[in-house]
N, C-alpha and C positions, 0 to 999 in steps of 0.2 A: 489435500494436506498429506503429504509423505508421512509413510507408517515408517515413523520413530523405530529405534531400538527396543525403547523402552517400553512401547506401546505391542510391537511385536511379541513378545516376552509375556507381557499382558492376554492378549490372544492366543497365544500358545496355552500357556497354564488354565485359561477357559475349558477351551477344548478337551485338557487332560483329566481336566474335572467333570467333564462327560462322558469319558467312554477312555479305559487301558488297553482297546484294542490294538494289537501294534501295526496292524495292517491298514487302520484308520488314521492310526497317529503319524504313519509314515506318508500317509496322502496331504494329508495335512502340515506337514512341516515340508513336506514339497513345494506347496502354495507359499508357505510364509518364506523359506530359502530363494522361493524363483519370481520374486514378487515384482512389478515392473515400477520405474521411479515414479509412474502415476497415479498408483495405484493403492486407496486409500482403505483406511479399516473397514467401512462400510460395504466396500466391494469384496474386500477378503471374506468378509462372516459370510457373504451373498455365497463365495466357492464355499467354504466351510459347508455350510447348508447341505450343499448339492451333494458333498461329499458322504456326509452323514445321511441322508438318505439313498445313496446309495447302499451303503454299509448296512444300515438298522429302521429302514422305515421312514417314514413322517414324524416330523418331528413335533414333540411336544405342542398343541394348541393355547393360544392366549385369548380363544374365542369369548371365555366366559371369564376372565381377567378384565377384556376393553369393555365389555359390557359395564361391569362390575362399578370401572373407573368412569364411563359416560354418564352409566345412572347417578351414582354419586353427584355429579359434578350439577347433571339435570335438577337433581333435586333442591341444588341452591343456588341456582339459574339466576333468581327472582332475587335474591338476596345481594349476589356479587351486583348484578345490572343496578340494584337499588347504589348503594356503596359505588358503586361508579359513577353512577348518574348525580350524585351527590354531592359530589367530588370537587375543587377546585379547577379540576383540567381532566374532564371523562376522558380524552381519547389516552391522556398520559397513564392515565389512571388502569385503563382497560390494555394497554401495550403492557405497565408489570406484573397485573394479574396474570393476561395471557404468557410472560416471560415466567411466571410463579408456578405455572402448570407445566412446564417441562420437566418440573421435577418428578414427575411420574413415566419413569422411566426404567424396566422391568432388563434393559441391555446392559444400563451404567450403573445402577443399583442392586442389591443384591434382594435387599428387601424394602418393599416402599410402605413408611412409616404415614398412618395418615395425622396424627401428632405434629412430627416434626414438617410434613406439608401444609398444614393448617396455621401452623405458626409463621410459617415465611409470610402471610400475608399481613404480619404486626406491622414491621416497616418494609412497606408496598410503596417504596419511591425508588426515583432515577439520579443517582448521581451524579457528579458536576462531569465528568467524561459522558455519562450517558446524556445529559442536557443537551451538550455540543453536538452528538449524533443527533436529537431528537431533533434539534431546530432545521437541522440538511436536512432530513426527514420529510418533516411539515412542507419544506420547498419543495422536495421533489415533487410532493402528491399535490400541490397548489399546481405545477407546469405539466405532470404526466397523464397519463389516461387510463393505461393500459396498469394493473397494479396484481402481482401474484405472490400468494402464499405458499412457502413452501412448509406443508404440515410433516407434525411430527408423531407427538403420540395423541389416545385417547385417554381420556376425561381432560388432558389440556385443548382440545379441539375445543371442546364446549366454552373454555376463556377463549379463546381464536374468533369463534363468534363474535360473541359479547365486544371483542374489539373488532373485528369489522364492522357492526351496527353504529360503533360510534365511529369510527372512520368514513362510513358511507353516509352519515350525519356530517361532518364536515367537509367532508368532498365528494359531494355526490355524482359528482361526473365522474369518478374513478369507476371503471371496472372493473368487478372483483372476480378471479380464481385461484381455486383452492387446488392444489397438486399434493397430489396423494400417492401412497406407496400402492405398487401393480401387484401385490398379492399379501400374503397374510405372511408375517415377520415380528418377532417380538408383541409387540402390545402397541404397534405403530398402526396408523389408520389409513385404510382402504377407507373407498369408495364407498362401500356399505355403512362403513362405520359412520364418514362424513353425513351421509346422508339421514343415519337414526339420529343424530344429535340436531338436524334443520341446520346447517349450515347451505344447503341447497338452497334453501330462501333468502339466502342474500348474496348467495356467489355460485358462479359456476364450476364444478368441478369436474377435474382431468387424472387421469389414471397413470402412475408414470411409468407403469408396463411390466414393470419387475418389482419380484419382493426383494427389495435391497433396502436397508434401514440408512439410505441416505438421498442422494442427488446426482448420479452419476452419466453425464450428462448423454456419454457414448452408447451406455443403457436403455436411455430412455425411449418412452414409445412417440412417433412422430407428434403426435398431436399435445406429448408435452412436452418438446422439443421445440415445436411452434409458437407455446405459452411463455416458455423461457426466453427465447428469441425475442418475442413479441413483448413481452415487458417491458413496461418506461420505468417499472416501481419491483424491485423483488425485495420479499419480505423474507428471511431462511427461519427455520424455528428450530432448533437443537443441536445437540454437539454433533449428531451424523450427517443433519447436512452442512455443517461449517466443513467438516474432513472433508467431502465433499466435491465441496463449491466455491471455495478457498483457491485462490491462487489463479483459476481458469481466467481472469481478463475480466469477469463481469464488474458491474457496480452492484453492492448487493448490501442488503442491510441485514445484522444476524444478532438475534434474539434468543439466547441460551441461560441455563443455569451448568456452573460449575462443577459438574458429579464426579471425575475421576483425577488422579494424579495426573494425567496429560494435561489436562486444564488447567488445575489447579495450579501447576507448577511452571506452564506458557505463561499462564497473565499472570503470577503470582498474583494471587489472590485467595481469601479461606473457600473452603468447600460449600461449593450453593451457591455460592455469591452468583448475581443476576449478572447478567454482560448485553450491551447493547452497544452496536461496531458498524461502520460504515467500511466497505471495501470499495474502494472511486474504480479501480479496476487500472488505472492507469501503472 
């Protein structure tokens, strides 16, 4: 997804809000000035990054943030799975939960309210656009095999679950992997993190080589370049890897909530609203 104007501008004034240094600032509006038409936000925060550690160190840890949100989410594990399970249609049921939990997003939010994410699960349904995805959906995984999650953040990992359980409960012949970010970024989920939350016990995961808070494809480490390729069934979870994963030719199915004005104002739609998108790739 090409970095907008408007989105650039947005990434700029981040940055300025991190550090006055003008020796920093001037690496940094190098990137955003000399950006290539491919070349999406998710990859820019990725130089950003590199840059500020050069400048000032390691930057800021969300080690005890994704904790924070994993344990949380742990602890009503038993609760969401009941309420799913309960449900008129659990696996639809377990897709808006898991779309519910992207709102825990420490990139696109400034501060995450657990309030007003408690409360999105009041009305936890798929709209008549989302229905139309859902039913391609159910097709695909009836005729594919091979089926990947591209994850996004932690304590949403734990609904991620909970909706593969009930997916591998209707297609059990699907194979599950989970693709996870290749190092520690935001409050987004590594491999470790996948693995405290047991999603290891129902899918295989893969490491996508780089801390980049998206999906980029040139990035990634071979073996989940292999998972990518290899998928009958791609699942995307959040707005870094829509930036992404958008446009490259694939068929890809993308499961977000609406946090920033770039969003808000593509789909025209209010803030939060859930999205659920078929891209056929043709």
């Amino acid at each position: 997804m090409k970095v907008k104007e408007g989105c650039a501008e947005c990434l700029w004034n981040r940055q300025r809000q991190l550090s006055d240094d003008p020796a920093y600032l001037a690496d940094i509006r190098a990137i955003i000035d000399h950006r290539r038409e491919k070349d999406c936000a998710p990859y820019l925060v990725y130089l950003f990054n590199q840059v500020y550690e050069k400048h000032f160190g390691k930057r800021y840890s969300y080690r005890e943030i994704k904790k924070t949100y994993n344990d949380l989410l742990l602890s009503k594990e038993t609760v969401f799975r009941q309420h799913i399970e309960q449900s008129d249609h659990p696996l639809k049921t377990a897709l808006v939960y898991a779309r519910i939990g992207n709102y825990i997003d420490f990139g696109a939010i400034r501060e995450v309210d657990e309030n007003t994410f408690f409360s999105l699960f009041e009305e936890a349904t798929l709209s008549e656009q989302d229905q139309t995805v859902f039913a391609s959906f159910l097709k695909q995984c009836q005729t594919g095999k091979r089926f990947l999650l591209a994850a996004d953040n932690c304590g949403e990992i734990v609904l991620d679950k909970l909706f593969l359980e009930q997916l591998h409960k209707d297609f059990p012949h699907l194979e599950l992997t989970v693709m996870v970010r290749g190092g520690e970024v935001l409050n987004d989920v590594t491999v470790e993190d996948a693995a405290y939350v047991g999603i290891d016990q129902i899918a295989d995961i893969v490491s996508g080589g780089k801390a980049i808070s998206g999906t980029v494809y040139e990035e990634l480490s071979e073996e989940a370049k292999q998972a990518v390729d290899q998928a009958d069934i791609i699942f995307a979870k959040g707005q870094g890897n829509y930036e992404s994963m958008a446009g490259q030719g694939r068929h890809i199915f993308y499961s977000f909530l609406c946090k920033c004005d770039l969003f808000v104002n593509t789909f025209h739609v209010p803030k939060f609203t859930g999205l659920f998108l078929e891209e056929t790739g043709n």
